[in-house]
C-alpha positions in Angstrom: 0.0 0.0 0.0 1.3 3.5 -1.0 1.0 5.2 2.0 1.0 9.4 1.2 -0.2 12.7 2.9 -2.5 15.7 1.8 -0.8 18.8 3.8 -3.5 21.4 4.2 -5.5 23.4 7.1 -8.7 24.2 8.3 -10.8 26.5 5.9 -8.5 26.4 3.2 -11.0 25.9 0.2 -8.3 24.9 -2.2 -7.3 22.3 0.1 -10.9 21.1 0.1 -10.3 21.2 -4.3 -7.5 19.1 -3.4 -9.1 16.2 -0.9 -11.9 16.0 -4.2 -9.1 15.2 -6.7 -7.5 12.7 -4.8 -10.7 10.7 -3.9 -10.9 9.1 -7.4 -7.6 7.5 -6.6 -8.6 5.9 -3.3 -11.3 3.6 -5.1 -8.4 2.5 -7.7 -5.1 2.4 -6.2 -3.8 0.7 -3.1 -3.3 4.0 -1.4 -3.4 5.1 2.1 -3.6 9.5 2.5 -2.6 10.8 5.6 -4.8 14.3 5.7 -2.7 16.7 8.4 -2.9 19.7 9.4 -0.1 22.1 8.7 -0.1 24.1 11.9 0.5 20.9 14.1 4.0 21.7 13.5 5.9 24.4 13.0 8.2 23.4 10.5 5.3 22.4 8.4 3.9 25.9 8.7 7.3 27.2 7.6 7.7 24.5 4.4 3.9 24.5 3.4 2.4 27.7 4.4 2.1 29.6 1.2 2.0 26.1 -1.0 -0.8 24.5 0.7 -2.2 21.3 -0.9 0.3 19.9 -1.0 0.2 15.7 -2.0 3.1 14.2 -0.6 4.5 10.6 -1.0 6.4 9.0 1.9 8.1 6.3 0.4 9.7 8.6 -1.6 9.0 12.3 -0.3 8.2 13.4 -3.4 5.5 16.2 -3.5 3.0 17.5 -5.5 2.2 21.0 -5.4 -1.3 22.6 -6.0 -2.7 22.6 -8.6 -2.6 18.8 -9.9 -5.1 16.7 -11.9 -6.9 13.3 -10.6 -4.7 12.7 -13.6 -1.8 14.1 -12.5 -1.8 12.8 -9.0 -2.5 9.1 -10.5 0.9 9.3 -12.3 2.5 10.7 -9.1 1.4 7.8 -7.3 2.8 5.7 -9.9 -0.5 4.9 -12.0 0.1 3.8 -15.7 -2.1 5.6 -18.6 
């Protein structure tokens, strides 16, 4: 199982765009997301504060900045065309 997290915060509308991209992928893909919020820790705030969604993978800590696709975060996660 790809295990990945969504970095956002409360009331951040894009980061509620974000959690409706990704859900397509939970149904297809053996794919656990972590959904945390940013201000749990400081140096979170610090990396992710301005960038917020942000799709992260932690296998690999690769990230995907906002905006992505369903599309786009499929390939990030490793899904074939």
């Amino acid at each position: 199982m790809l295990e990945c997290r969504l970095y956002s915060t409360l009331g951040c509308h894009l980061c509620e765009e974000a959690e409706k991209v990704l859900q397509p992928l939970l149904a297809v893909l053996p794919l656990q997301i972590e959904w945390v919020d940013i201000v749990e820790r400081e140096d979170w705030v610090e990396r992710y504060g301005v960038h917020i969604p942000v799709f992260a993978r932690l296998d690999t800590g690769a990230e995907l900045f906002w905006p992505f696709t369903t599309q786009q975060a499929w390939e990030f996660c490793g899904g074939r065309q």
